[in-house]
N, C-alpha and C positions, 0 to 999 in steps of 0.2 A: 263799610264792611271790611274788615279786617283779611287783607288778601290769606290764598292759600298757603301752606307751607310748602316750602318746594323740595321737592322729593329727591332722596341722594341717587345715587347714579344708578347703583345697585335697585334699588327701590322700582326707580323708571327702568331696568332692563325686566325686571318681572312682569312689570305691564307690558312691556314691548311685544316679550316672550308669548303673556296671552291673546295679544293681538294676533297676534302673528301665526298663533295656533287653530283661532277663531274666526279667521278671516276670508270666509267661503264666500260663494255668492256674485263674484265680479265685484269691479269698482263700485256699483250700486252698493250693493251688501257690505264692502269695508270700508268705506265714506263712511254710513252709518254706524257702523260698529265703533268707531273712531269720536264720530261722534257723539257716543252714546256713553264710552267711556271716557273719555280725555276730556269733554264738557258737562257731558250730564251726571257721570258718577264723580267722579275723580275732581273737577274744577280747575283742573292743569291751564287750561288755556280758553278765553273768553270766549261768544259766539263769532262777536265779528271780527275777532284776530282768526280764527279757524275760518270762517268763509273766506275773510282777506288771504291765507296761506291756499284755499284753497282756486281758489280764484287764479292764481299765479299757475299752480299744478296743471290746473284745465289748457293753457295756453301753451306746455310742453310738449317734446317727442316723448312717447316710453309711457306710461305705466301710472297713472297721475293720483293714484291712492298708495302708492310703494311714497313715488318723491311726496305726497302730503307728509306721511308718518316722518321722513328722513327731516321735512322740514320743520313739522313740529319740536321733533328730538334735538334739532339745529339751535331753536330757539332754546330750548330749555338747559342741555347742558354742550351747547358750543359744538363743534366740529366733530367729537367724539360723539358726545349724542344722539348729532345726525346721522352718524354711521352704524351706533345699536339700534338707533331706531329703521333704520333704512336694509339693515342685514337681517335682521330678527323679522321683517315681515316679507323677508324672502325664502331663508333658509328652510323653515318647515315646509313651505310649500315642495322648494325643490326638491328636498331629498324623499319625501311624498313623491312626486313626481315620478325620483328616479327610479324608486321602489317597483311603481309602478309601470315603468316605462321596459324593465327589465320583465315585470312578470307579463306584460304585452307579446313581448316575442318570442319569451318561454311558454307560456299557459293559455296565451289568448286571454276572453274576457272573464269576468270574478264578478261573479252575480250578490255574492255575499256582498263585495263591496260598493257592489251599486245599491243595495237595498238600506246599505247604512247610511250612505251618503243621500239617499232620498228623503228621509227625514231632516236631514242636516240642512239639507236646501228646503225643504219646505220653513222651516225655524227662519233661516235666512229669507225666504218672502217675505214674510210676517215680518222681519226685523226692517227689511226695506221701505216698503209703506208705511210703516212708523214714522221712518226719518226722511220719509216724503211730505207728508204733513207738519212733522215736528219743523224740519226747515223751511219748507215751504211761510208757514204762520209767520217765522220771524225774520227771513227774508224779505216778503213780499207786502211790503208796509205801502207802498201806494200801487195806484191802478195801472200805472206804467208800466212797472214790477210785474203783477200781474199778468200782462199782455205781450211781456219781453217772455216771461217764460212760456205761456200760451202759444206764444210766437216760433221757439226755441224746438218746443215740444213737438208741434205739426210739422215743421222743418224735417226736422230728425225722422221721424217717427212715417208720413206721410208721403212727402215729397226727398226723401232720403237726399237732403243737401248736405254735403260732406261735414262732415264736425267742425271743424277750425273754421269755416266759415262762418258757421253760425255766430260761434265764441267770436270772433272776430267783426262782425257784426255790431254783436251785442255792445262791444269796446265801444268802437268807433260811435255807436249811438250817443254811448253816457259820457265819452270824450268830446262830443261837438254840441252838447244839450247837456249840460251839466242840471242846469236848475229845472229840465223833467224827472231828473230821479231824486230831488229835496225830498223831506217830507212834507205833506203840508204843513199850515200855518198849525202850529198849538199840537201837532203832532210827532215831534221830535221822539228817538229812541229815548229810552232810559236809560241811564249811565251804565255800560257795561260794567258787570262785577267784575274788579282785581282781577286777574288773575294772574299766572306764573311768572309771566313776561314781564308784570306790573312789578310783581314785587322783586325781581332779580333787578329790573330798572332801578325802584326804591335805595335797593340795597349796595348801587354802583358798580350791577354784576351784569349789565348790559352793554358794554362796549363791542361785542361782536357783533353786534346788530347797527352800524356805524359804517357804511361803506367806505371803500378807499382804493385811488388804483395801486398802491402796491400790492394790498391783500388778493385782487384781480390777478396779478402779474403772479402772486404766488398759491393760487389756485390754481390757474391752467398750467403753472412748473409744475405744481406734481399732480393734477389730477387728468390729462391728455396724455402724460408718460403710462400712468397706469390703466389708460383705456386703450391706447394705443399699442406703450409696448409690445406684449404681447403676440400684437397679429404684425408686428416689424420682426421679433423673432422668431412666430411659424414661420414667416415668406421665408426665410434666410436658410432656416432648417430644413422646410420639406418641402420649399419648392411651388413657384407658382400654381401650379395642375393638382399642388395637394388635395384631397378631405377637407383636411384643415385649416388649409388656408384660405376657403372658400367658403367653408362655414363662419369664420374669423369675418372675413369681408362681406359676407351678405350680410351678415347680422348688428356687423358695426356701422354698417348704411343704415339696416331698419332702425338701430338707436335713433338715427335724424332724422327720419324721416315717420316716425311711426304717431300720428299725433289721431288723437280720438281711441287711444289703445288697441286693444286687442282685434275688436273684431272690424275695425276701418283695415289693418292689412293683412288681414287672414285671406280671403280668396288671392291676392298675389302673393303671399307667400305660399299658399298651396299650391299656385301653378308654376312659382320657380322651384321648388323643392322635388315636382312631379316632372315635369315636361323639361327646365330646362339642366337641373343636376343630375336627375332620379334618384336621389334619397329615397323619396316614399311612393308607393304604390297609390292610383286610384282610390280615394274613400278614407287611404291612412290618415288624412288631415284632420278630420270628422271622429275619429278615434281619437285622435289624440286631443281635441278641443272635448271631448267627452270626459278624457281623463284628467283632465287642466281645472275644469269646472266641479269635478268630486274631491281638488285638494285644496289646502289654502294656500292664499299668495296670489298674487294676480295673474288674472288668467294668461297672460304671455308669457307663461310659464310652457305653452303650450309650445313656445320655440327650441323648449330644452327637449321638448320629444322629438321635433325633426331633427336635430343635433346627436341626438342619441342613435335614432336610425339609422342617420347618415354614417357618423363614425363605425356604428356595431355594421355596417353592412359594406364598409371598406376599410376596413383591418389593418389595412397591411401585415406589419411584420406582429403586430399586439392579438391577445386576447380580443376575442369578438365584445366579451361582456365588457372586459376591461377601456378597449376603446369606446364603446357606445358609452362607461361613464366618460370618458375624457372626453367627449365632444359634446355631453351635454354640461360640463361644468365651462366648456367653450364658450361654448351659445350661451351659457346664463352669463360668463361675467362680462362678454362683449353689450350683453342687451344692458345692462345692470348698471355697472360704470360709468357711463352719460351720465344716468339718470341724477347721480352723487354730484357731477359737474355741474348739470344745470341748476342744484338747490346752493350748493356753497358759492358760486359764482353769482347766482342772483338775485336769491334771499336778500342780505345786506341793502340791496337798490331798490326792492318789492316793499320792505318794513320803511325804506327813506319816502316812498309814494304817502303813507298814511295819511299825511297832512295836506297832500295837493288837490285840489280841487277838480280838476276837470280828471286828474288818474280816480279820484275817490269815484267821483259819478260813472267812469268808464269801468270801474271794478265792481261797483254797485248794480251795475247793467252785466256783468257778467256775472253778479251771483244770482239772479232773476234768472237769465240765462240756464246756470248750472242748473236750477231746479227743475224747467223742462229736459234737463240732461239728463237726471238721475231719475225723472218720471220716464221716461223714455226706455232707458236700461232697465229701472224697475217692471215695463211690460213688457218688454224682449225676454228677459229670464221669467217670470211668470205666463208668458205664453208658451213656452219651450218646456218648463216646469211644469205645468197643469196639462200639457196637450200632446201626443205623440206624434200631430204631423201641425207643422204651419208651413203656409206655402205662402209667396209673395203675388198679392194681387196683380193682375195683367202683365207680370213678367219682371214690373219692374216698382213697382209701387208698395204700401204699406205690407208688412207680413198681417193675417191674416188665420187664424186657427181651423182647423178640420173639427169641426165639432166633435162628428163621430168616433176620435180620437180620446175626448176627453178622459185623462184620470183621476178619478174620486180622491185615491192614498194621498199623492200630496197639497189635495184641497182642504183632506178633512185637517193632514197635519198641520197645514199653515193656518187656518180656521182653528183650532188648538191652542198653537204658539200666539197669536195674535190676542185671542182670550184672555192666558193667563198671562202675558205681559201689559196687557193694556189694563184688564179689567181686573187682574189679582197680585199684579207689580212683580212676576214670578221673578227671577235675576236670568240675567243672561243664558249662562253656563248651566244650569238644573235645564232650562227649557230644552238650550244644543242637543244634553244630553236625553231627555226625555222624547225628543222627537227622531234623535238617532237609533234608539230602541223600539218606537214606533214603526221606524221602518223597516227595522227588522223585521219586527211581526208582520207588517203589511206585505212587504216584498214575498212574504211566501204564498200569497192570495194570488 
């Protein structure tokens, strides 16, 4: 087959653009979305080069559907790429965010916009399960597969073992048992179709994909000055005891340390932002993961709303609104920044694994893995989605739904979206939009 054609620069920033517009739902919901165009519509990048890219993600600090997209963009048009792709699937979110992070402490809550965004997330269930199955099927080629994600899934989900163990697990399994993740005999994949990466290779337009320690050496030159800087020039300027230089240093720790995204360090970052800075009030954290989840971009976006409190609620000598923006453009590019680091710095070493045998089987055991990962996320936002109270079994065990709770609106919409995408091939975008107007209507029920 005749690989795809690969798309100019400008071309891929439009798709970025809509990514990045449409990208609701948590990592569950923009994995798939990602999926659904970069492989299934567009043919940009093959299945198992995207699991392989994503497989690497999973094992990161920070945000691992942000660095997918940057990596993708990496592969396709080099270092620049990575960076439309990796900026484009934040920016809309943020400035969403900020939008709303301002009418937070102006207006309180906006029912209007919870009623739109209720449709938008019910489209995104429906999109999710999709790409639960759709990957699942072609991931999960033997029984092992199967039982690594089965495994993955009750981990997560059940016995709430912390994320990177799991992922980390799963490695070590297919790193020390390479020929349990073979397929069987006379069972081999079928030749992945071409795609972008094929043909840039073809075409002797893949040399960045070619590890080397200089390009190591000139990656952490410039990309630690610009994660770093920064929080070396608040200290300098305002002072150990700052706002900001507190915001700077908490947040460029959670870069390192934040692996399983979002919601592995939301309760300790609610209780250092509450009890040990006071940024936010009691219950504010739950606000702002409410408003994080109605915008696109991933949900650790929800660190630009504690950054915005913080700064709008210690001023200093600034405008209240003015600083609450500069501390959440704080907090986004301490959190952000890593995340650039860890795709240019380790991409290159990730695509040199392709060919080794016991990484293949250790990354083959973690995309099994990822699939009880994104089943897992898939029923955490579909029970928080459909249900108005879930509470966690005996204190500490599976979350668990209030029946009595149940909401109809966004079952019938996801039961809609799921319809006509599955069964009438609707397109993306008519569906967003048709169930965003949905919700409208319903939200006044």
């Amino acid at each position: 087959m005749t690989p795809p054609q690969i798309p100019s620069f400008w071309e891929a920033a439009r798709v970025w653009a809509r990514i990045g517009l449409l990208s609701f739902g948590g990592p569950a919901g923009q994995i798939a979305l990602m999926h659904k165009v970069l492989v299934e519509e567009r043919g940009w990048i093959g299945e198992r080069r995207f699991l392989h890219a994503l497989n690497y993600c999973m094992l990161l600090p920070g945000p691992e559907a942000q660095q997918l997209a940057t990596y993708v963009g990496w592969l396709m048009h080099r270092t620049a790429g990575g960076l439309l792709a990796g900026l484009l699937f934040v920016i809309p979110g943020a400035l969403v965010m900020l939008g709303l992070s301002i009418a937070y402490v102006l207006l309180g809550a906006t029912p209007l916009a919870a009623a739109l965004f209720l449709g938008v997330k019910s489209a995104v269930l429906a999109i999710v399960v999709e790409a639960v199955l759709r990957v699942g099927r072609r991931a999960l080629k033997t029984r092992t597969a199967v039982l690594i994600a089965l495994a993955a899934f009750l981990a997560l989900y059940a016995l709430r073992v912390p994320f990177p163990l799991v992922i980390l697990a799963a490695g070590l399994f297919g790193w020390f048992a390479p020929s349990q993740m073979a397929p069987p005999a006379g069972g081999q994949d079928a030749p992945d179709v071409p795609d972008l990466v094929d043909a840039a290779l073809a075409a002797g337009r893949g040399g960045h994909l070619a590890p080397s320690r200089g390009r190591a050496l000139r990656v952490l030159a410039v990309w630690l000055p610009i994660w770093l800087g920064p929080l070396v020039a608040i200290f300098l300027l305002t002072g150990e005891t700052s706002v900001w230089t507190r915001l700077a240093g908490f947040f460029s720790t959670m870069g390192v340390v934040t692996f399983g995204g979002a919601y592995a360090v939301l309760s300790y970052v609610a209780q250092a932002a509450v009890e040990a800075f006071g940024w936010l009030k009691p219950g504010e954290m739950a606000d702002g993961l409410g408003l994080a989840e109605t915008t696109p971009g991933p949900l650790i976006l929800v660190l630009q709303f504690v950054g915005f409190l913080a700064a709008y609620r210690q001023p200093g000598a600034l405008d209240p609104l003015a600083a609450g923006a500069l501390g959440a453009l704080l907090t986004t590019w301490v959190t952000f920044a890593p995340c650039f680091l860890w795709i240019f710095l380790g991409a290159p070493y990730v695509e040199a694994l392709r060919g080794h045998r016991a990484a293949a089987a250790a990354l083959a055991a973690i995309t099994a893995a990822v699939v009880g990962v994104i089943a897992n996320l898939a029923l955490w936002f579909g029970l928080h989605l459909l249900f108005g109270q879930v509470v966690r079994l005996g204190g500490w065990g599976p979350d668990v739904p209030v029946l009595a709770s149940f909401d109809w609106r966004p079952a019938l919409l996801a039961a809609a979206a799921a319809l006509a995408m599955l069964r009438f091939k609707a397109g993306l975008t008519p569906t967003l939009i048709a169930c965003a107007l949905g919700g409208l209507a319903l939200g006044q029920i």
